[in-house]
C-alpha positions in Angstrom: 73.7 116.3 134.3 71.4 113.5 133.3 72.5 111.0 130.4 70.4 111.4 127.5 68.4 108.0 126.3 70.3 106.9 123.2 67.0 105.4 122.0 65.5 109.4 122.1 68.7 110.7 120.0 69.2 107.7 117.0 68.4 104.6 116.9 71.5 102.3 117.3 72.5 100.8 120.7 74.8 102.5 122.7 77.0 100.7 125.3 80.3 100.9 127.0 83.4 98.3 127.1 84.5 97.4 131.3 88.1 97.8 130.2 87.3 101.7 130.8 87.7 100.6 134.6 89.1 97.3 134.8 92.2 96.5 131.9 91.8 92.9 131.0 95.1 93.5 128.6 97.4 95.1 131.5 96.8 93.2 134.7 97.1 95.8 137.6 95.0 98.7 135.9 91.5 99.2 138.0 92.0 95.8 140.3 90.1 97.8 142.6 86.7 98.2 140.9 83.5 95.6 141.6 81.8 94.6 139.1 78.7 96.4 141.1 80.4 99.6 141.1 81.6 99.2 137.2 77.9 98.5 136.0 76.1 101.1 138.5 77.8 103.7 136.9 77.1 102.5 133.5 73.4 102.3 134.3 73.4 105.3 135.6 75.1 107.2 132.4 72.7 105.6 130.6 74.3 102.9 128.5 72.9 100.0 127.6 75.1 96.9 126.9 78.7 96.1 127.9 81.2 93.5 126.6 82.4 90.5 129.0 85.5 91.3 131.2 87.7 90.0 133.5 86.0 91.3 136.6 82.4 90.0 135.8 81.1 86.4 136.9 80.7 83.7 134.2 78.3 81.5 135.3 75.3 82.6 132.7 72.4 82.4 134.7 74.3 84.8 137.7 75.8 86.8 135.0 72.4 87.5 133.6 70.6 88.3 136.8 73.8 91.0 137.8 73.2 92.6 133.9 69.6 92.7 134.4 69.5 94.6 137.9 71.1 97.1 136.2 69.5 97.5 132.9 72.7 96.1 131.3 73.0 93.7 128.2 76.1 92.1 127.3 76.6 92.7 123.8 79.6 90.5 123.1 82.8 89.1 124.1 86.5 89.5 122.7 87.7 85.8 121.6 91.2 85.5 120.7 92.1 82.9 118.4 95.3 81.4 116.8 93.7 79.7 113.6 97.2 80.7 111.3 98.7 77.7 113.3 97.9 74.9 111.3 98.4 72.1 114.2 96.4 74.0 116.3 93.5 74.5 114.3 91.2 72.2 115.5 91.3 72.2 119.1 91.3 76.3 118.4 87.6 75.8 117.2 86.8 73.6 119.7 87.4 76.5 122.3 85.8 78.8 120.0 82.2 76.5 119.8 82.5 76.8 123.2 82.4 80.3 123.6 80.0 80.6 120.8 77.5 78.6 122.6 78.1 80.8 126.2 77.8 83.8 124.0 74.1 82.5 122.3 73.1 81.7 126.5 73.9 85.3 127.1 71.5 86.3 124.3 74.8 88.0 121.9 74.1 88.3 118.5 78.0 88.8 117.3 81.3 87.1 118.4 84.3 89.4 118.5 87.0 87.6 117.0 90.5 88.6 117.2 93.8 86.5 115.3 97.0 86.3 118.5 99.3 84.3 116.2 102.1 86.5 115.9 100.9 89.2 117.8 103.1 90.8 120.3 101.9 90.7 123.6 99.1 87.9 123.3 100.8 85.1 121.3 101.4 81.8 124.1 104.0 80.4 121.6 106.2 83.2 122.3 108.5 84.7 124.9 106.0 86.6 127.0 108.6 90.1 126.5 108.1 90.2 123.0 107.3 93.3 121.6 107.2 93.5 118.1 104.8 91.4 115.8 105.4 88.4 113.9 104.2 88.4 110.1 101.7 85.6 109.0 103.2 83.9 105.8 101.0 83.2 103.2 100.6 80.2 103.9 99.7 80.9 107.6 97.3 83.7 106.0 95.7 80.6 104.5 95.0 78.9 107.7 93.8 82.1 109.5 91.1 82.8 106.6 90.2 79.1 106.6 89.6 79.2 110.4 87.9 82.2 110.1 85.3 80.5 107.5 84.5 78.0 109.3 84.3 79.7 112.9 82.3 81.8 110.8 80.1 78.9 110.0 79.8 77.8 113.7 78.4 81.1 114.5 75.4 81.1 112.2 74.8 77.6 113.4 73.4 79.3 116.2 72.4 82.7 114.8 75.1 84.8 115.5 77.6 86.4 113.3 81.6 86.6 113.5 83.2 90.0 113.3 86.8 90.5 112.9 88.1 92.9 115.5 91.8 94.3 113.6 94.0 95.1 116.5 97.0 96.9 117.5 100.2 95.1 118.2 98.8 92.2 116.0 99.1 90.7 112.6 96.1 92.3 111.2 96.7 96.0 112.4 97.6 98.2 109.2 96.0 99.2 106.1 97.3 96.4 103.8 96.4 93.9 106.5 93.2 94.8 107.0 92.2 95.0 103.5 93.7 92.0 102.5 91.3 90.1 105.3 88.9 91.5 104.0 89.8 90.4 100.3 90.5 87.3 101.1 87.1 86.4 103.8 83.5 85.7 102.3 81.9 88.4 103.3 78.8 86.2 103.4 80.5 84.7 106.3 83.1 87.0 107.9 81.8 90.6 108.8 83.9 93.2 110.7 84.0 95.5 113.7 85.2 98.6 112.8 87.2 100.1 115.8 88.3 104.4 115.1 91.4 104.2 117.1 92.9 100.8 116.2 92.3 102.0 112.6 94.1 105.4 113.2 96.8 103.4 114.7 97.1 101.3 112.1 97.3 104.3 109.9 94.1 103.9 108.3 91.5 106.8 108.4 89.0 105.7 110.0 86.4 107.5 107.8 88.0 106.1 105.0 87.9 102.8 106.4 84.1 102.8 107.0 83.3 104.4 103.4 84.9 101.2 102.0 83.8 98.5 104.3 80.3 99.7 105.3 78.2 97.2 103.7 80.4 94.4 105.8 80.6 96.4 109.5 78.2 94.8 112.1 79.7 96.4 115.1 81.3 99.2 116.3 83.8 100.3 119.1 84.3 103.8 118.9 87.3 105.4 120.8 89.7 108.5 120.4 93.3 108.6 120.0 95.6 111.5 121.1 97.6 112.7 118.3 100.6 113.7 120.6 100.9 109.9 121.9 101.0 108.0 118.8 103.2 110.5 116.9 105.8 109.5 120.4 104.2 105.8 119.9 105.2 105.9 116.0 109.1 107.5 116.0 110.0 105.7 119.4 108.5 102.7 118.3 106.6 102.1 121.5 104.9 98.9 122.1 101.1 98.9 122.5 100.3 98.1 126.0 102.9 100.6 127.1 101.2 103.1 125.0 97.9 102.2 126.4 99.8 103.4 130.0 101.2 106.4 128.4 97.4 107.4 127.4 97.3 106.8 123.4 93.6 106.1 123.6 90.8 108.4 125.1 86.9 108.5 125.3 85.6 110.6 121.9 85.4 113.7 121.7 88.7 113.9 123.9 90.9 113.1 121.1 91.8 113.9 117.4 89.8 112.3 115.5 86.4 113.7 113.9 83.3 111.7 115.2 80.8 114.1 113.3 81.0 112.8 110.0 81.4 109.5 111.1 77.9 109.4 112.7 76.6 111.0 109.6 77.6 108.1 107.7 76.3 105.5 110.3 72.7 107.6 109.9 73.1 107.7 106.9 73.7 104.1 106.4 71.0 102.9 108.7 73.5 101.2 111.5 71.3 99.7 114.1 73.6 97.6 115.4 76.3 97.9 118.6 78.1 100.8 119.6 80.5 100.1 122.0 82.9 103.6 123.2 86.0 101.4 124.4 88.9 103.9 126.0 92.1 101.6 127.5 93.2 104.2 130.1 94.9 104.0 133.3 92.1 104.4 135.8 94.3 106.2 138.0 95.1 109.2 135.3 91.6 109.1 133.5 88.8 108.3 136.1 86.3 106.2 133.9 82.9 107.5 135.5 84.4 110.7 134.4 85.3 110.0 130.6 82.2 107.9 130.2 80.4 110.5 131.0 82.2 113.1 128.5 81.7 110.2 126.0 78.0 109.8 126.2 77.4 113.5 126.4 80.1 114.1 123.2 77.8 111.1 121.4 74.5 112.4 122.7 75.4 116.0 121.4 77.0 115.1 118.0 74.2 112.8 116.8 71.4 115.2 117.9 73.1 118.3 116.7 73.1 115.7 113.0 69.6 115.4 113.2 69.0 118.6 113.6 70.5 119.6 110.7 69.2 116.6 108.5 65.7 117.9 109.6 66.4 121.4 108.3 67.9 120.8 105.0 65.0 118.2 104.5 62.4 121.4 105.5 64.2 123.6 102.9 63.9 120.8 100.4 
């Protein structure tokens, strides 16, 4: 079946994350896959944009002329960051400037950022077994939002804007975490990607969590969560990346959440920013040209089948 242009069925950008074939959080999953192969068959679904991952060149100027032989625009990049550590502050923003200058080469307009202090699997300070997350103090919460501010600053230096990516197995992953960044961040200067499974996971609804924070969402990674997996995840207290092997997150339309009214509220809204369908799978269980292919059709066929319907009402009226 062919893919449907997302620029004939709404008019926000639709792209797909590599980590669909290549893991760049479980080191093993897809090994196998080129980047060649992984960007042929997004071109050929018909997405436009990807985020940077592990298997893909960094050298701009080669990275650029791969994307552009297949009709492929890298949309972002995933920058974790440890700004609640005080004495590491500094030479954390540093790092940051330089990603935020590689990102403006690649032509981004947004930089994905994502607090590791305390997280589970990706904090370097500790043991690298650990699986359950370490709580910011308030004063740590402090350093994080100050970090933020000014990485925030850094980014419109050079036209670009910071969104906060809340994450599983981190310190900003459930409902009181998430909206106390948000209380606590200018949103003049902090915006926020707003991801449907990590907010399910963190048990927020991820309707709910759009209808309150759409005026400061500037991106969007859209993925499913299976209900049966995170209800095992929740009462055995499974950690996140082995979740992500048992098959907690899927492609929409494959899961339990409700995309419908979620893309009536983006059309509704006017998003014309990112969408990014992001599904950590095991390759070898859930082949990835297959589920990216169920997700554009799911997205292709929800959005139109809105449309359609906004068309009708606005005849009657």
């Amino acid at each position: 079946m062919m893919a449907v242009n997302e620029r004939e069925t709404n008019h926000f950008r639709i792209g797909i994350a590599p980590i669909s074939w290549v893991n760049d959080d479980i080191p093993g999953l897809g090994d196998h896959y080129t980047q060649d192969q992984v960007l042929s068959e997004m071109s050929a679904l018909g997405y436009v944009s990807t985020e940077m991952g592990r298997l893909f060149m960094q050298d701009p100027p080669a990275l650029k002329a791969k994307l552009d032989q297949y009709g492929i625009q890298l949309a972002s990049k995933f920058v974790g960051t440890l700004f609640s550590d005080a004495g590491r502050l500094e030479a954390e923003l540093h790092s940051f400037a330089e990603w935020v200058g590689y990102l403006k080469e690649m032509g981004c307009e947004h930089v994905i950022v994502c607090e590791m202090g305390g997280s589970m699997h990706w904090d370097p300070r500790r043991p690298a077994d650990a699986n359950t997350i370490q709580k910011l103090t308030d004063q740590e919460w402090g350093h994080l939002v100050d970090g933020l501010h000014r990485a925030a600053r850094l980014c419109q230096e050079s036209g670009m804007q910071l969104v906060y990516h809340y994450h599983a197995g981190t310190v900003v992953e459930t409902v009181e975490e998430i909206d106390r960044l948000m209380e606590l961040t200018d949103p003049h200067l902090v915006s926020l990607l707003f991801d449907t499974g990590h907010a399910l996971y963190g048990g927020y609804d991820p309707l709910e969590l759009y209808r309150k924070y759409w005026e400061r969402i500037r991106y969007v990674h859209l993925k499913d969560v299976r209900r049966d997996v995170l209800d095992r995840v929740r009462k055995e207290k499974i950690d996140f990346r082995t979740a992500v092997v048992k098959g907690l997150f899927t492609v929409p339309g494959d899961g339990c959440i409700d995309f419908a009214p979620i893309f009536k509220e983006l059309i509704e809204r006017n998003y014309d920013g990112w969408i990014i369908v992001e599904a950590e799978q095991d390759p070898a269980v859930a082949h990835p040209y297959t589920y990216a292919q169920k997700a554009k059709e799911y997205i292709d066929a929800t959005v139109m089948s809105i449309k359609a319907l906004r068309q009708r009402l606005e005849g009657r009226g």
